[in-house]
C-alpha positions as CSV (number, residue, x, y, z in Angstrom):
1,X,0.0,0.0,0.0
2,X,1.6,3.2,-0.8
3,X,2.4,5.5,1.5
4,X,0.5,8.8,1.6
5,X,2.1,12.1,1.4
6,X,2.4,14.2,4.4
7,X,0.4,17.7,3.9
8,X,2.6,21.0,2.7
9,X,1.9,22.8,6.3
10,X,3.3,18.8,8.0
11,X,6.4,18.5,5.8
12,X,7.7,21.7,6.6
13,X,6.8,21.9,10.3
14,X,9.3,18.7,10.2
15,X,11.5,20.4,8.5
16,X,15.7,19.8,10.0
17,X,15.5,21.8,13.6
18,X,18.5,24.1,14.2
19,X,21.8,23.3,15.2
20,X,21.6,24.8,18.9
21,X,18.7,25.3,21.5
22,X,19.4,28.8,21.6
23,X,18.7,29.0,17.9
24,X,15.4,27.0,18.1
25,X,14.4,29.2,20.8
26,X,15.0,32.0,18.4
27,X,13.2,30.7,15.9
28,X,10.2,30.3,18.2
29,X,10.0,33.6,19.3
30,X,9.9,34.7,15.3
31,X,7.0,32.1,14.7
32,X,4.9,33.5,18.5
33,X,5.4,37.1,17.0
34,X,3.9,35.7,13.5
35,X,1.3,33.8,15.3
36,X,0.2,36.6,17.6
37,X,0.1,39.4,14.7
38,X,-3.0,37.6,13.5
39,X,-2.6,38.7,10.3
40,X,-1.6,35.2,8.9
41,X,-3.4,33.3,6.4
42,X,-5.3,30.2,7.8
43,X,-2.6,27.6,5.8
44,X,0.5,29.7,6.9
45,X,-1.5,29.8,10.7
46,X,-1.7,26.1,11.0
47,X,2.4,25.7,9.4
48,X,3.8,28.4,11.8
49,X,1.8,26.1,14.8
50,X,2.9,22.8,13.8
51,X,6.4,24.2,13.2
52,X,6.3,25.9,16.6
53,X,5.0,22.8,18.3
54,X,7.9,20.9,16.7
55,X,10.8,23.5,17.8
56,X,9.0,23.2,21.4
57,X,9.0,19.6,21.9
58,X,12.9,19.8,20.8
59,X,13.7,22.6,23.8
60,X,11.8,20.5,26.5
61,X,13.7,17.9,25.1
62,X,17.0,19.7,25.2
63,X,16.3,21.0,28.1
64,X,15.2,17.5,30.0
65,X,18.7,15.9,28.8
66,X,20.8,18.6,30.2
67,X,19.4,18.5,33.5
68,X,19.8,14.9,33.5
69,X,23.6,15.6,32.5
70,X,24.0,17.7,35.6
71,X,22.0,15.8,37.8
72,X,24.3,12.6,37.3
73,X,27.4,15.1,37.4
74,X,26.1,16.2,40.7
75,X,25.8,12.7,41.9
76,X,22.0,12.4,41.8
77,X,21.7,16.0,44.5
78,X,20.9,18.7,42.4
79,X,22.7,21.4,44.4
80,X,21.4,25.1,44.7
81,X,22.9,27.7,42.3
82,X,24.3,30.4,43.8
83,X,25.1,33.1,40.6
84,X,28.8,32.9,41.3
């Protein structure tokens, strides 16, 4: 059975995510800004979400593995940051 083709607005929401979290978080803010302008056409609207959704799933996941990284580092005791 051959295999259907993803939608425009689905490809390119699954488009490569950037290189950094810092950039994805970039990029988020740009699509918020887009999404919040409400000037967007509806097909644009729902590619800028699923994009967005994409790029936020990737920080959270980011975000998850480093504090896992520094919680084994630590020796399981996550210990208070003090700025210095």
């Amino acid at each position: 059975m051959p295999k259907a083709n993803p939608s425009p607005a689905k490809a390119q929401a699954e488009q490569a995510l950037p290189p950094s979290y810092e950039e994805a978080v970039q990029e988020l803010e740009a699509l918020l800004a887009k999404l919040e302008s409400g000037q967007l056409p509806l097909d644009q609207l729902l590619h800028h979400y699923q994009r967005g959704a994409s790029l936020l799933a990737y920080c959270r996941e980011r975000l998850a593995a480093i504090e896992t990284q520094i919680s084994v580092l630590d020796e399981g005791a996550l210990k208070p940051w003090d700025g210095a």
